[in-house]
SESETOR-605970 format. One record per residue: x, y, z of N, C-alpha, C in turn. Coordinates in steps of 0.001 Angstrom, whole numbers, plus 500000, padded with zeros to 6 digits. Each point is the difference from the previous one (the first is absolute). Layout:
<sites>
<site><n_u>X</n_u><n_v>Y</n_v><n_w>Z</n_w><ca_u>X</ca_u><ca_v>Y</ca_v><ca_w>Z</ca_w><c_u>X</c_u><c_v>Y</c_v><c_w>Z</c_w></site>
...
</sites>
This chain:
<sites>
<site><n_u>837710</n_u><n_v>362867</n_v><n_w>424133</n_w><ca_u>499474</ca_u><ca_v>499367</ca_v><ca_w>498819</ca_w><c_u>499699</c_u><c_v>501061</c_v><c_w>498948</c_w></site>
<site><n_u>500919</n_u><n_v>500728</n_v><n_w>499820</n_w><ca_u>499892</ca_u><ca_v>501214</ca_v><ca_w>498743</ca_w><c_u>500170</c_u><c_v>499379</c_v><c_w>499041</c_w></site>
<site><n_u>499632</n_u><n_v>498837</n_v><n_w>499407</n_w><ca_u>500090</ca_u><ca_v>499006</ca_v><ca_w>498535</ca_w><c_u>498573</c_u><c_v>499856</c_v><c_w>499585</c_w></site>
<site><n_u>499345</n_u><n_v>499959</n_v><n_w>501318</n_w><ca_u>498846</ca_u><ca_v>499441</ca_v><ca_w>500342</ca_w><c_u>498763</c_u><c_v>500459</c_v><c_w>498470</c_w></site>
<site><n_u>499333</n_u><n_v>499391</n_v><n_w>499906</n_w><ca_u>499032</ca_u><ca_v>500820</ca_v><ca_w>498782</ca_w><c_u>498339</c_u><c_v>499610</c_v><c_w>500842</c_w></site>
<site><n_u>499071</n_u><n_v>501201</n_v><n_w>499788</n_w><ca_u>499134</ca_u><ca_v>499708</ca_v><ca_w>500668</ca_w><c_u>498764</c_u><c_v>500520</c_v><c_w>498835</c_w></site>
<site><n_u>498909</n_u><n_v>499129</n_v><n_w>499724</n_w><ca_u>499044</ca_u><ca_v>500630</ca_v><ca_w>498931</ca_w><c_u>498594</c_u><c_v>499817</c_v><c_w>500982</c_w></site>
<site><n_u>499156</n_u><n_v>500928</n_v><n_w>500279</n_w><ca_u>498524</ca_u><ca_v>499739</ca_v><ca_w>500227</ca_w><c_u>498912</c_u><c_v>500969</c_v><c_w>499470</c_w></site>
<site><n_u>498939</n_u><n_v>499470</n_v><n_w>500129</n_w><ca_u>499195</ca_u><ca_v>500398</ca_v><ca_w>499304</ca_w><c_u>498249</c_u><c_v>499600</c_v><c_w>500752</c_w></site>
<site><n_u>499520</n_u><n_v>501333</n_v><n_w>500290</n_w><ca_u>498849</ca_u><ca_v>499776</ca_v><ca_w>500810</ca_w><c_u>498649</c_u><c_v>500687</c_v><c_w>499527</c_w></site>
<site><n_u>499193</n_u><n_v>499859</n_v><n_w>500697</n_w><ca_u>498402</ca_u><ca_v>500596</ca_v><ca_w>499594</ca_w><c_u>499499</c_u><c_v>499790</c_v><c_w>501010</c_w></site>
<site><n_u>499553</n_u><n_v>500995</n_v><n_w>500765</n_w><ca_u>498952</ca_u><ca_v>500367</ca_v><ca_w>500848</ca_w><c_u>498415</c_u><c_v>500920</c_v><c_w>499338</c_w></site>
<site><n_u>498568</n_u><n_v>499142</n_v><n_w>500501</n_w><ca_u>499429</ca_u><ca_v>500810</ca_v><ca_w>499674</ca_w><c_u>499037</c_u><c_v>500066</c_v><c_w>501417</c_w></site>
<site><n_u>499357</n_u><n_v>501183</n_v><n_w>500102</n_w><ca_u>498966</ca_u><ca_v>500547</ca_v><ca_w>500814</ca_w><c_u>498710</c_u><c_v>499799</c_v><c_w>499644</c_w></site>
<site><n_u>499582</n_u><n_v>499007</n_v><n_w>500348</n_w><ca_u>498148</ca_u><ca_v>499408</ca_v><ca_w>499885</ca_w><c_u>498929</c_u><c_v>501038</c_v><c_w>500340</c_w></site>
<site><n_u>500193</n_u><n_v>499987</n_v><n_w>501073</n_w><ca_u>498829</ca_u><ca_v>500305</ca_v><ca_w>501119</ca_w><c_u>500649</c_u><c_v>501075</c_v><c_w>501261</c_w></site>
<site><n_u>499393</n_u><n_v>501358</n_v><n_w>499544</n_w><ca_u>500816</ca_u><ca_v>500440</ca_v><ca_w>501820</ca_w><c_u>499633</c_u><c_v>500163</c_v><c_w>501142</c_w></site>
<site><n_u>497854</n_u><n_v>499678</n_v><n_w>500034</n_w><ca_u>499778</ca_u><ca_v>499706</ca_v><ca_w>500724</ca_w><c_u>499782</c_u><c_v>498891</c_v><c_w>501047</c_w></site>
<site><n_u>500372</n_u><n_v>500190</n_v><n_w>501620</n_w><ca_u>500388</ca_u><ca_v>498635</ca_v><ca_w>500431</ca_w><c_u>498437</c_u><c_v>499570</c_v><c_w>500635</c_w></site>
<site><n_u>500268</n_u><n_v>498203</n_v><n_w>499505</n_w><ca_u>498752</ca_u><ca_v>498974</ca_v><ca_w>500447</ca_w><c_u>499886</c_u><c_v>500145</c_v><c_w>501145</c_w></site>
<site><n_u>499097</n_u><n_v>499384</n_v><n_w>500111</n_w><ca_u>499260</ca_u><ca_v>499845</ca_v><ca_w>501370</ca_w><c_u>500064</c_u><c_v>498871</c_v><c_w>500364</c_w></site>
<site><n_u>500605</n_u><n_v>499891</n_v><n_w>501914</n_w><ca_u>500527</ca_u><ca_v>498426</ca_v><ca_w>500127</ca_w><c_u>499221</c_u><c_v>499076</c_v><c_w>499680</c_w></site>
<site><n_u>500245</n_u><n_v>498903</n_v><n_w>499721</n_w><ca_u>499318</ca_u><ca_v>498542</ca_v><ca_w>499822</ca_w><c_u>499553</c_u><c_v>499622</c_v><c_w>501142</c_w></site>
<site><n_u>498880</n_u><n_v>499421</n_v><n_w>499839</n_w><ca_u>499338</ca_u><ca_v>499610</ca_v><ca_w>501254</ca_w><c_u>499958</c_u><c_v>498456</c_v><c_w>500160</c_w></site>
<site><n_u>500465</n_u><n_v>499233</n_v><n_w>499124</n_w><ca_u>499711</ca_u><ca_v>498995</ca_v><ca_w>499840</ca_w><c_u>501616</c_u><c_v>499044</c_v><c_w>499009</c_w></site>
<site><n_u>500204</n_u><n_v>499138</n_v><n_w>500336</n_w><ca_u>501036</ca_u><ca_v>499248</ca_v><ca_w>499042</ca_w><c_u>499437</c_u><c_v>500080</c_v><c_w>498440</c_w></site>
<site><n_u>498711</n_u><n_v>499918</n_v><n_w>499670</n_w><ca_u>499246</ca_u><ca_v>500419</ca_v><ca_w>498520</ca_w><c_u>500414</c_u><c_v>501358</c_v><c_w>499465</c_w></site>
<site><n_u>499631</n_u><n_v>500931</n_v><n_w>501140</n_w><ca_u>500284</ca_u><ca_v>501314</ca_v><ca_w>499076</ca_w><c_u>501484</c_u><c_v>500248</c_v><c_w>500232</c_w></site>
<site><n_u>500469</n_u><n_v>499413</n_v><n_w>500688</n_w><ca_u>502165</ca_u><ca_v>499775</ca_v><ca_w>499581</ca_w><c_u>500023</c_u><c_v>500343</c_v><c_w>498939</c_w></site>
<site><n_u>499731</n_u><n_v>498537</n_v><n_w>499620</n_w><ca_u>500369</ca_u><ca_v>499066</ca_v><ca_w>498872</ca_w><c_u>498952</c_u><c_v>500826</c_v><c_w>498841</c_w></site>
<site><n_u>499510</n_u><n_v>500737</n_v><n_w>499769</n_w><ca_u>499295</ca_u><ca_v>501191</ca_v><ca_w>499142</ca_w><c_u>501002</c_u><c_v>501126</c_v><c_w>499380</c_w></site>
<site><n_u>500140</n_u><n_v>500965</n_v><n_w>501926</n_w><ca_u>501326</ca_u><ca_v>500627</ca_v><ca_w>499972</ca_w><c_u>500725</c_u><c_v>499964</c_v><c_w>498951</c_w></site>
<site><n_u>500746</n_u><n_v>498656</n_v><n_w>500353</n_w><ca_u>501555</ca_u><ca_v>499228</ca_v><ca_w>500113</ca_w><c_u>500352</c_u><c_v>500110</c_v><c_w>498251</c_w></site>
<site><n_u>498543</n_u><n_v>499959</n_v><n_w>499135</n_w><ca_u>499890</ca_u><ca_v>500022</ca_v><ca_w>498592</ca_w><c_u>500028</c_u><c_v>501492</c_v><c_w>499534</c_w></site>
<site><n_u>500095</n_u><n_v>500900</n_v><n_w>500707</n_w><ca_u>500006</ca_u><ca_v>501145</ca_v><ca_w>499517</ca_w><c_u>500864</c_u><c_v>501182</c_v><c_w>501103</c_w></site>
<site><n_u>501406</n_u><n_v>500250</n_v><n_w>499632</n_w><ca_u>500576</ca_u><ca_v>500354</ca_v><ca_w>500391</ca_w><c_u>500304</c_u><c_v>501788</c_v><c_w>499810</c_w></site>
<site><n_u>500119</n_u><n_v>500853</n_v><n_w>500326</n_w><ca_u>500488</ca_u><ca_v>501308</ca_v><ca_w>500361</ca_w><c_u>500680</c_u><c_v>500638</c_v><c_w>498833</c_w></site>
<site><n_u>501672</n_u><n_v>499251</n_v><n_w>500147</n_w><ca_u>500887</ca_u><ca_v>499987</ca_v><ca_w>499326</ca_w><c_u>500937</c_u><c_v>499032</c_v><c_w>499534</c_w></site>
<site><n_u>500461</n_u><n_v>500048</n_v><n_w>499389</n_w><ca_u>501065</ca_u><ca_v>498335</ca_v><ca_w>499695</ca_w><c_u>501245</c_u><c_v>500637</c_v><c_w>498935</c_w></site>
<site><n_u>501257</n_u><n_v>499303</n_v><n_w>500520</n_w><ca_u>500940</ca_u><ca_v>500133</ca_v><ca_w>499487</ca_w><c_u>500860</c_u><c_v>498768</c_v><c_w>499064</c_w></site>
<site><n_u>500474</n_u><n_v>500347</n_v><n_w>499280</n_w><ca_u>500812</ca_u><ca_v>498422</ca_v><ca_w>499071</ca_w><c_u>501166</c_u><c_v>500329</c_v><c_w>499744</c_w></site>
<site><n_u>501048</n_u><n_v>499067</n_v><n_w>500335</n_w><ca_u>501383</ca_u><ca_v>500823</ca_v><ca_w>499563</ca_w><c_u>500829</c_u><c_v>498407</c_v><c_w>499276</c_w></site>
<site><n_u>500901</n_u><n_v>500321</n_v><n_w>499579</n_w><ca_u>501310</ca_u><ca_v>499050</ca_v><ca_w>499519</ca_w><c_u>500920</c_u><c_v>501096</c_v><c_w>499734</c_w></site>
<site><n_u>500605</n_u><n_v>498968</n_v><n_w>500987</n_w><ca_u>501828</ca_u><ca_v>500346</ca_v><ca_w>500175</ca_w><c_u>500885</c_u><c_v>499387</c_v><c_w>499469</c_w></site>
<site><n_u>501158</n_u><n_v>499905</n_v><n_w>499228</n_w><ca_u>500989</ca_u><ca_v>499102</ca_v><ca_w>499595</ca_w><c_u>501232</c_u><c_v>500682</c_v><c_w>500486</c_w></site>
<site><n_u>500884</n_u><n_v>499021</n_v><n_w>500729</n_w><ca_u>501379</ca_u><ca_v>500105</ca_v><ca_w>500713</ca_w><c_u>500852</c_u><c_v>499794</c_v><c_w>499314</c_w></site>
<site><n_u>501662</n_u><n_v>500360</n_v><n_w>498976</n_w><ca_u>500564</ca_u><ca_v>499330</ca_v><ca_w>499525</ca_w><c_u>501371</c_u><c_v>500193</c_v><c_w>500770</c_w></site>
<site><n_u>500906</n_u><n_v>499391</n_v><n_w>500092</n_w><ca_u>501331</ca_u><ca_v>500492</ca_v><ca_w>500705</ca_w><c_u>501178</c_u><c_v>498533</c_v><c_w>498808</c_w></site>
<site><n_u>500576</n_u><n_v>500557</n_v><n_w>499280</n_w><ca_u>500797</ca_u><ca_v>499541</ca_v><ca_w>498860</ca_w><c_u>501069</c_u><c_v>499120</c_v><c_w>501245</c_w></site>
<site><n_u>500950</n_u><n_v>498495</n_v><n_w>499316</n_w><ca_u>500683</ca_u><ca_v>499836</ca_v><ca_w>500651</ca_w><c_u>501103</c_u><c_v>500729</c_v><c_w>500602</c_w></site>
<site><n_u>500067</n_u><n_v>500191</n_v><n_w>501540</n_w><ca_u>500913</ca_u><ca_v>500504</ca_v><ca_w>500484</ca_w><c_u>500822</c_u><c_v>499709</c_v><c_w>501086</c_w></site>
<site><n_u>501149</n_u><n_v>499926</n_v><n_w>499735</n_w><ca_u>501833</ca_u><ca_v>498895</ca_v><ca_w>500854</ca_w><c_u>500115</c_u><c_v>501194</c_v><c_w>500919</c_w></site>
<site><n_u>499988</n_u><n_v>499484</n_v><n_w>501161</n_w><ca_u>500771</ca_u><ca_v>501040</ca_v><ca_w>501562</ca_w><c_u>501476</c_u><c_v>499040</c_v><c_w>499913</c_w></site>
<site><n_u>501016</n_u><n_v>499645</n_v><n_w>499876</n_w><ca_u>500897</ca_u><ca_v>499715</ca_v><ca_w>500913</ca_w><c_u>500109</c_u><c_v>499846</c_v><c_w>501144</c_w></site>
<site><n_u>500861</n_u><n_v>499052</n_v><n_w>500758</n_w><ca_u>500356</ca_u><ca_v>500197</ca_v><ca_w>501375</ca_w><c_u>500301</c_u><c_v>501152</c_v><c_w>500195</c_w></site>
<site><n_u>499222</n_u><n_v>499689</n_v><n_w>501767</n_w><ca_u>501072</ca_u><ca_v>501479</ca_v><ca_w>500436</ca_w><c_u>499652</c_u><c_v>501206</c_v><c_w>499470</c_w></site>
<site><n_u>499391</n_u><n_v>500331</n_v><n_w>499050</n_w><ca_u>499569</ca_u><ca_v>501064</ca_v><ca_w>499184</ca_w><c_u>498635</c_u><c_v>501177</c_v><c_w>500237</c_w></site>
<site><n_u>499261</n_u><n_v>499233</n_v><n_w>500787</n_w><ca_u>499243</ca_u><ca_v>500937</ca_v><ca_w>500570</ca_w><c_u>499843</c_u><c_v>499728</c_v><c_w>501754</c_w></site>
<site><n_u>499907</n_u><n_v>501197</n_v><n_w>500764</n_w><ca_u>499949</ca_u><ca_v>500607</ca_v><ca_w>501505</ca_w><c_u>497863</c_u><c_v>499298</c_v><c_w>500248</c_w></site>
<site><n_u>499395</n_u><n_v>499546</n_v><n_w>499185</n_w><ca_u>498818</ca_u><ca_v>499706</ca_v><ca_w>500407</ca_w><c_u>499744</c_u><c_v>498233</c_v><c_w>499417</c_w></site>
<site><n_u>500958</n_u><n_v>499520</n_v><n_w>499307</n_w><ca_u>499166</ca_u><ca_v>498993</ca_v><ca_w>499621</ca_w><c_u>500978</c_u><c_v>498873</c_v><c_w>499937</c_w></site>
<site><n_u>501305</n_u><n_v>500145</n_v><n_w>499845</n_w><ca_u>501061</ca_u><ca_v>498866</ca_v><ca_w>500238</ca_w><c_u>501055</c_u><c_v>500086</c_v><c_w>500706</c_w></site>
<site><n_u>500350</n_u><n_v>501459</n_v><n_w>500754</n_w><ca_u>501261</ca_u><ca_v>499982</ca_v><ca_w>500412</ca_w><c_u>500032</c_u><c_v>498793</c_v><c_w>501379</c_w></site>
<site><n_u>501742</n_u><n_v>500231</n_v><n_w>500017</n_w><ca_u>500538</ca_u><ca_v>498976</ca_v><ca_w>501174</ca_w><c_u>500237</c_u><c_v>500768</c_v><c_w>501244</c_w></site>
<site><n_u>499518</n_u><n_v>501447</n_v><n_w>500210</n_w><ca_u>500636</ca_u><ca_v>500566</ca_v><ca_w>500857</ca_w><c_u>498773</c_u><c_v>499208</c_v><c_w>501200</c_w></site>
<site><n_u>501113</n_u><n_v>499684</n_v><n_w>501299</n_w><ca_u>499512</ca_u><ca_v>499278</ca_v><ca_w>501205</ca_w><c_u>498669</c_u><c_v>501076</c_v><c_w>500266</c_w></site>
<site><n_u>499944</n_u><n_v>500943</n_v><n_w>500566</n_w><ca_u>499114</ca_u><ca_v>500477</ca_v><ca_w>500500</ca_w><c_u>498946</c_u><c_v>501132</c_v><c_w>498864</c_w></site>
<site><n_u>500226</n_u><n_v>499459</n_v><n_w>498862</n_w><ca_u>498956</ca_u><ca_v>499914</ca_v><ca_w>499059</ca_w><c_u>498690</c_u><c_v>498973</c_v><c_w>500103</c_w></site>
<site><n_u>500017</n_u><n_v>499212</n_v><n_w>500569</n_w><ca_u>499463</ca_u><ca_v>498601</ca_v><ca_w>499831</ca_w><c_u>498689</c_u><c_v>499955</c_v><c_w>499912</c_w></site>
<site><n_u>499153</n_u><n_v>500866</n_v><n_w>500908</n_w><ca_u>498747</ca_u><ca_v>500017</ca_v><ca_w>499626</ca_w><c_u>499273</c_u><c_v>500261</c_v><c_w>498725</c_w></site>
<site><n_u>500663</n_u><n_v>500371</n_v><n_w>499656</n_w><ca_u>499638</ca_u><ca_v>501048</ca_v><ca_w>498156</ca_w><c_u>501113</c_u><c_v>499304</c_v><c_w>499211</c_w></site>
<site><n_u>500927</n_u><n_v>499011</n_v><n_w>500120</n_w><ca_u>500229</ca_u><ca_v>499026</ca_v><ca_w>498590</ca_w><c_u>499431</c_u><c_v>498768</c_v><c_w>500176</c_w></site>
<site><n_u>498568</n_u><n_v>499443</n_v><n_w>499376</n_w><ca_u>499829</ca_u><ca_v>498976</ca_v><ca_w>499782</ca_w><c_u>500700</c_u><c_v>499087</c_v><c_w>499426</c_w></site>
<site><n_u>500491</n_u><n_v>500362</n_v><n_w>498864</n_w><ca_u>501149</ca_u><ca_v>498972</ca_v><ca_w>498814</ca_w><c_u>501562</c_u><c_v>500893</c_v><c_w>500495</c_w></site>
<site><n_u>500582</n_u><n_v>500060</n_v><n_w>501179</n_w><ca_u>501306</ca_u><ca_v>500209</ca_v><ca_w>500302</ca_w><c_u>500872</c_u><c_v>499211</c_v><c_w>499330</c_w></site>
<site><n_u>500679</n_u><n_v>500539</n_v><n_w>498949</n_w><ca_u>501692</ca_u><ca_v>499467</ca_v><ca_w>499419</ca_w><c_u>499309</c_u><c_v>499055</c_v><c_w>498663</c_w></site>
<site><n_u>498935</n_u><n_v>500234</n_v><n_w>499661</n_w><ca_u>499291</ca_u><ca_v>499059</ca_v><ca_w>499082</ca_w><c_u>500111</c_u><c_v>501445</c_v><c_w>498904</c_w></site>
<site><n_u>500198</n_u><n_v>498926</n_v><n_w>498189</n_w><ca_u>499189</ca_u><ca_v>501110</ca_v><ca_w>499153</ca_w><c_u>498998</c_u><c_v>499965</c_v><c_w>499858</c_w></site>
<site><n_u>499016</n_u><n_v>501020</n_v><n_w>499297</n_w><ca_u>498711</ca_u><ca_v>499925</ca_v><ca_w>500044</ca_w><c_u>499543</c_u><c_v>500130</c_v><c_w>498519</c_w></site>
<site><n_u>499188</n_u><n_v>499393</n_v><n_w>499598</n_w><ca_u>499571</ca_u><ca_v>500401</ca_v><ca_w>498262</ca_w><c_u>498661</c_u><c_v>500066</c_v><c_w>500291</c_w></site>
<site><n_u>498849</n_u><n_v>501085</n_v><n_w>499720</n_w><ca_u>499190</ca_u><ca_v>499528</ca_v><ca_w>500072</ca_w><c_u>499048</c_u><c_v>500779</c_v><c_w>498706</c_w></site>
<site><n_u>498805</n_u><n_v>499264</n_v><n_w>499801</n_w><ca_u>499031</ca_u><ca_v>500573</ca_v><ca_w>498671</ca_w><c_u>499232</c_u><c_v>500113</c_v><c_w>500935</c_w></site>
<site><n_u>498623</n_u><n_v>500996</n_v><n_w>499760</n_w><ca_u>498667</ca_u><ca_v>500359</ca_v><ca_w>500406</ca_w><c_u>499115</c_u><c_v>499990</c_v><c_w>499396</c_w></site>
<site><n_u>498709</n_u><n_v>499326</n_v><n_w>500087</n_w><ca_u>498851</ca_u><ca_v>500534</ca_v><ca_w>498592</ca_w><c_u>498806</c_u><c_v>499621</c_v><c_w>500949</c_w></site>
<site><n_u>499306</n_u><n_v>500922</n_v><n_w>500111</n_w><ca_u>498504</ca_u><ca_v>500373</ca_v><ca_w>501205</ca_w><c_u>498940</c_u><c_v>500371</c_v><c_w>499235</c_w></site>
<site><n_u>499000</n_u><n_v>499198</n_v><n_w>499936</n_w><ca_u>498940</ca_u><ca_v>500583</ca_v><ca_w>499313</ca_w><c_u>499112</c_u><c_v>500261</c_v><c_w>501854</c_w></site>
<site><n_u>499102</n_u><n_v>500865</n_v><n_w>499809</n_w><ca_u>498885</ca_u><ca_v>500473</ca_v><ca_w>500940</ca_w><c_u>498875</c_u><c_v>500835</c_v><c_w>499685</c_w></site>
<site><n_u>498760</n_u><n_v>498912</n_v><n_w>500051</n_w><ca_u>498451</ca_u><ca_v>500362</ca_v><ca_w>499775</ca_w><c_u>499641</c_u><c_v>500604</c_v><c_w>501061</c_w></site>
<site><n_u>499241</n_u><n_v>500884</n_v><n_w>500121</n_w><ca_u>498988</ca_u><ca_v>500202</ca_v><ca_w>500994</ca_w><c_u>498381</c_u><c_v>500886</c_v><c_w>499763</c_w></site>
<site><n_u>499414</n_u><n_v>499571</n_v><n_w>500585</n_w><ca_u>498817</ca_u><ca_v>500509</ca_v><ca_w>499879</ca_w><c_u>499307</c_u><c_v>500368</c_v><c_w>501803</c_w></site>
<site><n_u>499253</n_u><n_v>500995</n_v><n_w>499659</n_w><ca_u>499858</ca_u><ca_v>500536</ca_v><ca_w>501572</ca_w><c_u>498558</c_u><c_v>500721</c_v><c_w>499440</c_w></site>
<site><n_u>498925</n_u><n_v>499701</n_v><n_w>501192</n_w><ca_u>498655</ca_u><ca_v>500646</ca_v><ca_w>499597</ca_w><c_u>499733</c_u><c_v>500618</c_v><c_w>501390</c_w></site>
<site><n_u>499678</n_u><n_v>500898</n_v><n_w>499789</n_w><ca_u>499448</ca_u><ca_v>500782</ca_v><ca_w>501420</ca_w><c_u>498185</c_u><c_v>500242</c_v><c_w>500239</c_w></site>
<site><n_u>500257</n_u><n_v>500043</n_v><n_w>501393</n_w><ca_u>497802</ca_u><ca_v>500019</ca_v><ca_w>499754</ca_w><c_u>499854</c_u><c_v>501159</c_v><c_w>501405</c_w></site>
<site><n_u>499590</n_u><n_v>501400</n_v><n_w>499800</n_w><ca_u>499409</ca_u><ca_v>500521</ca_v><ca_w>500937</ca_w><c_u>498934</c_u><c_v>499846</c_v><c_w>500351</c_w></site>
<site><n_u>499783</n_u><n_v>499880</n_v><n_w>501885</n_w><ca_u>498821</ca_u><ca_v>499263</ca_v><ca_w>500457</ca_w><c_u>499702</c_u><c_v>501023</c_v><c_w>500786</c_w></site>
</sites>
């Protein structure tokens, strides 16, 4: 997928570096749980422009050869395909 276009963009920041002291209770969790360590935020965007395999044309994704078979899903088929992936994530960490 060398067509492929990939954009992200993140922010991590560092709160706190000293670590809490366990919770003793489901209350002081849920205290915790509001004040985290570190936390990360990212967005990703995937683009891959339309792109035609032909039959027969690639050894991983359509050929007819018999003992290819495990690795051509779409055997003797063409393939066209577009891509577009967006991906959020957020991740908070808590030393205890």
């Amino acid at each position: 997928m060398s067509d492929m276009k990939i954009y992200s963009v993140g922010l991590g920041l560092e709160l706190d570096e000293k670590p809490k002291p366990r919770p003793k209770n489901m209350s002081a969790l849920f205290h915790q749980l509001s004040k985290p360590n570190h936390f990360d935020v990212n967005f990703s965007y995937m683009h891959l422009e339309d792109k035609y395999v032909a039959s027969n044309s690639s050894k991983n994704l359509n050929s007819t050869d018999f003992f290819n078979v495990v690795y051509n899903p779409f055997a003797g088929l063409n393939v066209d395909q577009k891509f577009n992936n967006y991906i959020f994530s957020f991740r908070q960490v808590f030393n205890w």
